[in-house]
C-alpha positions in Angstrom: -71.8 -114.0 2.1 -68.5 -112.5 3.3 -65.6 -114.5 4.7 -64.3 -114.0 8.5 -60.5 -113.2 8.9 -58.7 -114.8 11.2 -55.0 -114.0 12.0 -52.9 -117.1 12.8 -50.8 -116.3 16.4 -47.4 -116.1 14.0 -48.7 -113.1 12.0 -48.8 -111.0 15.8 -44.8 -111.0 15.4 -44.6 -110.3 11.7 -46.8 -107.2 12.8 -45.0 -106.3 15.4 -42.0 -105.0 12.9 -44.1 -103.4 10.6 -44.3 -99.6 11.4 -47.6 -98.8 12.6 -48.6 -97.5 8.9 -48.1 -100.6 7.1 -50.1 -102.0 10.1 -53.0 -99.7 9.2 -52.5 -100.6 5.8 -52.5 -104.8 6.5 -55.4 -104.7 8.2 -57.7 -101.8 5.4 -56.2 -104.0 2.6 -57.2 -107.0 4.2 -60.8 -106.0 4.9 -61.1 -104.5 1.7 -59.6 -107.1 -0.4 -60.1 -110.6 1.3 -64.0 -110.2 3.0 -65.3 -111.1 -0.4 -63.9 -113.5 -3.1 -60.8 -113.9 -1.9 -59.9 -116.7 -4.6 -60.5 -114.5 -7.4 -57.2 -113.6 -9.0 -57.1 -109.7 -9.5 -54.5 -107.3 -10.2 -53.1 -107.4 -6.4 -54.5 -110.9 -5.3 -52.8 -114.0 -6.8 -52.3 -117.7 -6.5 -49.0 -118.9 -5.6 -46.6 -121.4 -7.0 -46.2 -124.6 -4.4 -44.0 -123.2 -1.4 -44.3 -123.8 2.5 -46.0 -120.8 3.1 -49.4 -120.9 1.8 -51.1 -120.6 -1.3 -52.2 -117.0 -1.7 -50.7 -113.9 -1.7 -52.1 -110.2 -1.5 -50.0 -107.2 -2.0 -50.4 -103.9 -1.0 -47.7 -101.8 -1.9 -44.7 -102.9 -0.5 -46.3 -105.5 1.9 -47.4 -108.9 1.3 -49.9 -110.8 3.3 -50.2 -114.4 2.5 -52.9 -116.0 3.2 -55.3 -119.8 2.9 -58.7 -120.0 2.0 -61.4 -122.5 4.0 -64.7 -123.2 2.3 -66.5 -125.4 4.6 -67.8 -125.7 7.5 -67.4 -122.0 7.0 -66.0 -119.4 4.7 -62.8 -118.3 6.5 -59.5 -116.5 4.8 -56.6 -116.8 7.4 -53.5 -114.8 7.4 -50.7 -116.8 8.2 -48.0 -114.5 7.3 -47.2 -111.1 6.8 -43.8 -109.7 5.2 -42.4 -106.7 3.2 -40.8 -107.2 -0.6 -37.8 -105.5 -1.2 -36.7 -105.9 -4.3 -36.4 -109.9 -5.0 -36.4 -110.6 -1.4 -39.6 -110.7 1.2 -38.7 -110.0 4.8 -41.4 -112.0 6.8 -40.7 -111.3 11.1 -37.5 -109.3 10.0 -35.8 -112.9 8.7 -35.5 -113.2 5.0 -37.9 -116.1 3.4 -36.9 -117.9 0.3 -40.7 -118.6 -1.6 
């Protein structure tokens, strides 16, 4: 069975300072990557260490979407950030985030 997205409301301004390429490329990767088994750790997809921001991250390229996963009632993956890694640092809204 494959898992709904949901976008949390913060993620619509973390968007809105991504060119409209890595947009496109958010929301393929997403769709690709997290619709089915998104707890399974693969070459792009990977469990975080404790931080605030959640416990998942995907990359894709230079952009990282970090996301939760809900089991029950339903199967639901939602995005609650979305950032761009440059170098050691990961620009999340166009503010720096320490993780």
């Amino acid at each position: 069975m494959a898992y709904r997205i949901d976008y949390s409301p913060t993620t619509d301004e973390h968007l809105r300072v991504l060119t409209a390429r890595q947009r496109a490329m958010v929301f393929d990767g997403v769709d690709e990557q997290l619709e089915h088994e998104p707890g399974v750790e693969t070459r792009n997809r990977k469990p975080m260490r404790p931080n605030p921001l959640a416990p998942w991250e995907l990359r894709i390229e230079e952009l990282r979407v970090y996301y939760e996963i809900e089991e029950l009632p339903e199967q639901v993956v939602t995005i609650v950030a979305v950032g761009v890694k440059d170098r050691n640092r990961v620009l999340i809204g166009g503010k720096e985030i320490k993780l």
